[in-house]
N, C-alpha and C positions, 0 to 999 in steps of 0.2 A: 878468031877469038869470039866472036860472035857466033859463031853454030857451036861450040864451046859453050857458052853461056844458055843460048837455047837448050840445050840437049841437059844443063846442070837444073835448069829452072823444070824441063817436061819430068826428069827424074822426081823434082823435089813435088810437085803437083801429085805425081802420079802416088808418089810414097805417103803422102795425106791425106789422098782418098780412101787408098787401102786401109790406113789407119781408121781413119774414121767409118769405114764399112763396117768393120772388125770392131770396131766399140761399139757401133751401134748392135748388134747381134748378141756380144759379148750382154748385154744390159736388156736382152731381151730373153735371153735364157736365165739369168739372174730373177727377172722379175717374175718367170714361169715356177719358176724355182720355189721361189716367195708364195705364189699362189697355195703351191702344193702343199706348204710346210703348213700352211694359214689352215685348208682347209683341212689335215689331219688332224691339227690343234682343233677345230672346231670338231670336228667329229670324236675327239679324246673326252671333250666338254662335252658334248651333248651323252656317253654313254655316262660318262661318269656321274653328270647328274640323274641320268635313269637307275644306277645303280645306288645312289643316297637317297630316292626317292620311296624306292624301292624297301631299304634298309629303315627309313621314317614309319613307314608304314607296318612297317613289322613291330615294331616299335610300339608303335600304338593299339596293336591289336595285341601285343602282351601287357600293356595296361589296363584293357579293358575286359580281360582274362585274370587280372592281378584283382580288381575292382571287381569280378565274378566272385572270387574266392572269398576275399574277403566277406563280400555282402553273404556268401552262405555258414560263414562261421557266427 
């Protein structure tokens, strides 16, 4: 009864380590994951403000083209 119960307890040891290997991994490809998503997201940001900055500036050099004409009429 007793090597019975050892052999039910090394099972149960053995099956929680596993477990917990496998989450620990599991939460480290997740968080690789997360890095990645983060740093596309930043890089969408950063063109998309070169592109409004971009679009600002044009912007302004047809007001200042608008304020040419005028001043020659």
């Amino acid at each position: 009864m007793s090597k019975l119960l050892s052999i039910v307890v090394a099972a149960m040891f053995a099956a929680v380590s596993v477990n917990a290997l496998a989450a620990k991994h599991m939460a480290a490809e997740k968080g690789a994951a997360a890095e990645k998503k983060e740093m596309k997201a930043e890089e969408k940001k950063a063109e998309g403000k070169a592109v409004k900055k971009g679009a600002e500036k044009g912007k302004k050099e047809m007001k200042k083209g608008e304020d040419k004409k005028k001043a020659e009429k």
